[in-house]
C-alpha positions in Angstrom: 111.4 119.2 128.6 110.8 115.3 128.4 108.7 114.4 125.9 106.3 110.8 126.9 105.0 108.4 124.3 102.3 106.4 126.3 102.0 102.9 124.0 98.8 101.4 124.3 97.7 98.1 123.7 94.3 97.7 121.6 92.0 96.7 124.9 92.9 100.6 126.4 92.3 102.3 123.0 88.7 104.2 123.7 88.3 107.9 121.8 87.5 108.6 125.4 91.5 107.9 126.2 92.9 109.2 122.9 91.2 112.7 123.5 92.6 112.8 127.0 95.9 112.2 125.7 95.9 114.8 123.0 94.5 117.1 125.5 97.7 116.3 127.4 99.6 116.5 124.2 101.2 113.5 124.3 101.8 111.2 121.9 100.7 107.4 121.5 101.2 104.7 119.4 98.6 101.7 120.0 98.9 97.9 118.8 95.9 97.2 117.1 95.1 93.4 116.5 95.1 92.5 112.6 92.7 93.3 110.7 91.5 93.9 106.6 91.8 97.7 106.8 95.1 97.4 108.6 96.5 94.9 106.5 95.7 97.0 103.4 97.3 100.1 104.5 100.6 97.9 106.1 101.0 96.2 102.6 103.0 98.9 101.3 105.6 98.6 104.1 105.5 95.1 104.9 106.6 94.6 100.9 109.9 97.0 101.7 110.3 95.0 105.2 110.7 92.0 102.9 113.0 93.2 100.6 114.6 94.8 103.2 115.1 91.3 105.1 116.9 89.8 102.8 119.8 92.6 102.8 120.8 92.9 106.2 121.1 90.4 109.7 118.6 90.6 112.5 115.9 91.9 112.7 114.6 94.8 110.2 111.5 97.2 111.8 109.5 99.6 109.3 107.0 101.9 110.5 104.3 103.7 109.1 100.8 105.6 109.7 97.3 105.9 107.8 94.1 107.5 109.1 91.8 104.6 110.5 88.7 104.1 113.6 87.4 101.4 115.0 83.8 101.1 115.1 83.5 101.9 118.4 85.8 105.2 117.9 84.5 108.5 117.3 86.2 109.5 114.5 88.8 108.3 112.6 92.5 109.0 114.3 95.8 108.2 112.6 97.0 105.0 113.0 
């Protein structure tokens, strides 16, 4: 009844990998490097981590997805 994330860094992220792993059913995130697609679709939420930082102590966290593949992906996987 566990349920596993598997967290990937960029240099393991292959469609090869992510099909195995949805095979599997398990979930992944992956930490992409920065980029001009990824920056476009974190905009939105890095804006409300801004706000956000100003209203509480620490550190704030927001997460969020969009659809997105690399060029040497197969298809375009949420992100």
């Amino acid at each position: 009844r566990a349920k596993i994330t598997v967290r990937l860094d960029a240099g393991f992220a292959s469609s090869e990998l992510f099909d195995v792993l949805n095979e599997l059913k398990l979930d992944y995130m992956v930490a992409m490097p920065k980029n001009s697609k990824l920056s476009a679709n974190a905009e939105w939420h890095m804006r409300q981590a801004r706000a956000a930082q100003g209203l509480v102590e620490g550190t704030c966290s927001f997460f969020g997805d969009c659809q997105y593949a690399a060029t040497t992906w197969s298809r375009e996987r949420r992100n």
